[in-house]
TINUTI-958998 format. One record per residue (C-alpha): residue number from 0; x, y, z. Coordinates in pm, 1 decimal, decimal comma, always signed. Each point is the difference from the previous one (the first is absolute). Layout:
N
+-----+----------+----------+----------+
|   i |        X |        Y |        Z |
+-----+----------+----------+----------+
| NUM |        X |        Y |        Z |
...
+-----+----------+----------+----------+
end
This chain:
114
+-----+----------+----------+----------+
|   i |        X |        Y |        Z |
+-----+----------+----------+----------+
|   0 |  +4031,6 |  +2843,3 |  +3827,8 |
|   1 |     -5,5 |   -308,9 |   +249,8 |
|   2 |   -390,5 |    +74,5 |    +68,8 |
|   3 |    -71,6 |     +9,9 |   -405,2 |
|   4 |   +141,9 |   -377,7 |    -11,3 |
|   5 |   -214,9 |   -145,0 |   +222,2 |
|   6 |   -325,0 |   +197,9 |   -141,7 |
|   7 |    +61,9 |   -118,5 |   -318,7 |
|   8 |    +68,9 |   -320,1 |    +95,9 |
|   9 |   -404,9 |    +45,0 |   +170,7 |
|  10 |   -126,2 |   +151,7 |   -326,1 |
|  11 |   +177,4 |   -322,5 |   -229,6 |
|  12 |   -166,3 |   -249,6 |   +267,4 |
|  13 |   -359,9 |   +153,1 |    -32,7 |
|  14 |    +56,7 |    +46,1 |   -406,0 |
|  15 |    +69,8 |   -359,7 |     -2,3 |
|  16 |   -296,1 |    -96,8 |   +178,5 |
|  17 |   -273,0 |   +198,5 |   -137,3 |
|  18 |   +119,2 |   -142,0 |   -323,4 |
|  19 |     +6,4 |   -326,5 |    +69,9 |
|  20 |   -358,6 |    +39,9 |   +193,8 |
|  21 |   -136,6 |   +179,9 |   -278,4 |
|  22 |    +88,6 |   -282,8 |   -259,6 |
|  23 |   -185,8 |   -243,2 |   +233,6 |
|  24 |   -289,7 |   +195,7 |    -24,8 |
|  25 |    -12,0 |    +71,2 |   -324,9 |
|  26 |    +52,7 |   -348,4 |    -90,0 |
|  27 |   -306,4 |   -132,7 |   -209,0 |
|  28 |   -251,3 |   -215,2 |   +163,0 |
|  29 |    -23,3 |   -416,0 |    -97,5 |
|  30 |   -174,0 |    -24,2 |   -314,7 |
|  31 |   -355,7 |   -125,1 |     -5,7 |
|  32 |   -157,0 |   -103,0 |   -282,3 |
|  33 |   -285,1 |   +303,9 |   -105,8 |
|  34 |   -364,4 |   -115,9 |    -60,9 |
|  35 |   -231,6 |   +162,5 |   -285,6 |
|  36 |   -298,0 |    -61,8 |   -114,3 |
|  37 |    -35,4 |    +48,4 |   -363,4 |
|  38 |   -332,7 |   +142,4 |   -134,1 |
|  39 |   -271,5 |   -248,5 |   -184,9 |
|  40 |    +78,5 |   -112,6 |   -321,7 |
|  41 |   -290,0 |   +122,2 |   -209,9 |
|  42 |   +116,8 |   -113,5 |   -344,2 |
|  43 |    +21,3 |   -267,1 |   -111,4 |
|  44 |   +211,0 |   -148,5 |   -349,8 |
|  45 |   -248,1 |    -29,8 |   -286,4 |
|  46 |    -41,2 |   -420,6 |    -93,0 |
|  47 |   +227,9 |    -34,7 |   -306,9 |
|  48 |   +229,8 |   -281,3 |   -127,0 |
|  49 |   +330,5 |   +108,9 |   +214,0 |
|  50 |   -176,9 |    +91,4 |   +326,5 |
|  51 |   +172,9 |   -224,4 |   +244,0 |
|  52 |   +338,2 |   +130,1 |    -97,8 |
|  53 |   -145,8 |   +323,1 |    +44,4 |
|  54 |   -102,9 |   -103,3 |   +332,3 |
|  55 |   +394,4 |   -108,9 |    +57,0 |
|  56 |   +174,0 |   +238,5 |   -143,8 |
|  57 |   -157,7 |   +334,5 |    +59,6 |
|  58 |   -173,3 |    -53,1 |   +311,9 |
|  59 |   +302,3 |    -63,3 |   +207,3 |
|  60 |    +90,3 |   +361,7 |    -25,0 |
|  61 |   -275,0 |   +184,1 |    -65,5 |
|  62 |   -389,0 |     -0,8 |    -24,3 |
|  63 |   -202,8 |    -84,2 |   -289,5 |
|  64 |   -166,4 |   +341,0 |    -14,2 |
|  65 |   +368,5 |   +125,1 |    -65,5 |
|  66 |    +34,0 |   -233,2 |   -307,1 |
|  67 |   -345,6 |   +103,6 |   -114,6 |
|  68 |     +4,4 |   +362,5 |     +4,5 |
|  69 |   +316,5 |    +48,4 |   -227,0 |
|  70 |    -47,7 |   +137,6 |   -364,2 |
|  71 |    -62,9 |   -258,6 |   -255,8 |
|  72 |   +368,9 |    -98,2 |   -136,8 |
|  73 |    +62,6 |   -182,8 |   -313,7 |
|  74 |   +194,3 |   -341,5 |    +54,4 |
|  75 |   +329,4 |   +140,7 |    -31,9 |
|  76 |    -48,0 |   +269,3 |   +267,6 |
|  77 |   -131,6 |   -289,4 |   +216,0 |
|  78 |   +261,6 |   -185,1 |    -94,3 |
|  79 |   +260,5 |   +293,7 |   +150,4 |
|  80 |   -197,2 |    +48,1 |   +276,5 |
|  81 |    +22,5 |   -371,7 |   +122,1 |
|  82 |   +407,0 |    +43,8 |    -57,4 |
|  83 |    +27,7 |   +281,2 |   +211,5 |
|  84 |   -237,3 |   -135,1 |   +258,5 |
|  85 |   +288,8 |   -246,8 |     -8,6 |
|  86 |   +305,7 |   +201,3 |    -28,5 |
|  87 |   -102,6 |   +302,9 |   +181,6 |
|  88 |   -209,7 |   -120,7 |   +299,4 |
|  89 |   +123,5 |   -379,6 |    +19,5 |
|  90 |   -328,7 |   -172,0 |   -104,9 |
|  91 |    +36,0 |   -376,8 |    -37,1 |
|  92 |   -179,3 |    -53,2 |   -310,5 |
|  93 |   +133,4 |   -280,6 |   -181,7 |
|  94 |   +109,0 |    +11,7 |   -415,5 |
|  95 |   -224,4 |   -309,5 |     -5,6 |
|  96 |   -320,4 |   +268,2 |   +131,0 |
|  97 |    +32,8 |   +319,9 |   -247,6 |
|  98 |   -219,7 |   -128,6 |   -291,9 |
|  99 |   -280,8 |   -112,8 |   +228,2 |
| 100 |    +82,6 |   +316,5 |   +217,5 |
| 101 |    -39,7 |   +257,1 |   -348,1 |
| 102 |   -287,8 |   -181,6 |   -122,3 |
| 103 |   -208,7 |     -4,6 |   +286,5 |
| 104 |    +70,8 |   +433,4 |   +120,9 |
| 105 |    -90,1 |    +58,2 |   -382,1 |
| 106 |   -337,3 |   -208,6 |    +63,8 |
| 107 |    +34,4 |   +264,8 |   +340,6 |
| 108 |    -15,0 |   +270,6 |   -203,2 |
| 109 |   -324,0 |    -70,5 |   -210,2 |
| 110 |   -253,0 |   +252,5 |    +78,5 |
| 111 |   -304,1 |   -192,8 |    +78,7 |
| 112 |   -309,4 |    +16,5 |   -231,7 |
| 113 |   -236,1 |   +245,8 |   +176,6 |
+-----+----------+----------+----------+
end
C-alpha cells in the first residue's frame, strides 16, 4: 500500500499538467481581422425616382443584383419584406424611407420593353 501512495501521487502530478498544457495549446490564436474580396458588382439599380435610398438602404447588406432578381411583389409584399429586413436581419431602414423604398423596387420590377 505505501508504494500505491506515492504512484498516485506521480499519476495526479502528470494529470494535472497535461491538462493544464493542453489548455494552453488549445487556446485560440489573437484574432486578426479576415480579408475578402467580394466579386464585381455587375448590376446595377435601374434610374427611378427612389434610387438613392435604394442605394442606402439595400446596398449596405446586399448587392443590387439580389434586389433585382426577386419575383415581382405587389406593394404590400414589398412593404413586408422591408419590415422583416428590419425585424428579422436588423436593417436600418428608417419609417421616414418605406414609401420611396416600395415605390422605387415596384419601378424594379417592371419588365423592360423588349
Amino acid at each position: 500500500m505505501r508504494r500505491l501512495l506515492p504512484l498516485r501521487g506521480v499519476i495526479l502530478t502528470a494529470l494535472i499538467a497535461t491538462a493544464s498544457l493542453g489548455a494552453r495549446r488549445d487556446a485560440p490564436a489573437a484574432e486578426t481581422p479576415a480579408a475578402i474580396t467580394l466579386p464585381a458588382q455587375n448590376t446595377n439599380f435601374r434610374p427611378a425616382p427612389g434610387i438613392e435610398i435604394a442605394r442606402r438602404d439595400c446596398l449596405s447588406c446586399h448587392s443590387a443584383e439580389y434586389v433585382t432578381s426577386q419575383p415581382p411583389l405587389s406593394k404590400a409584399a414589398w412593404t413586408k419584406e422591408i419590415a422583416k429586413m428590419r425585424t428579422a436581419f436588423g436593417a436600418t431602414i428608417p419609417d421616414a424611407d418605406t414609401d420611396g423604398l416600395v415605390a422605387y423596387l415596384l419601378a424594379q420590377n417592371v419588365t423592360p420593353p423588349k
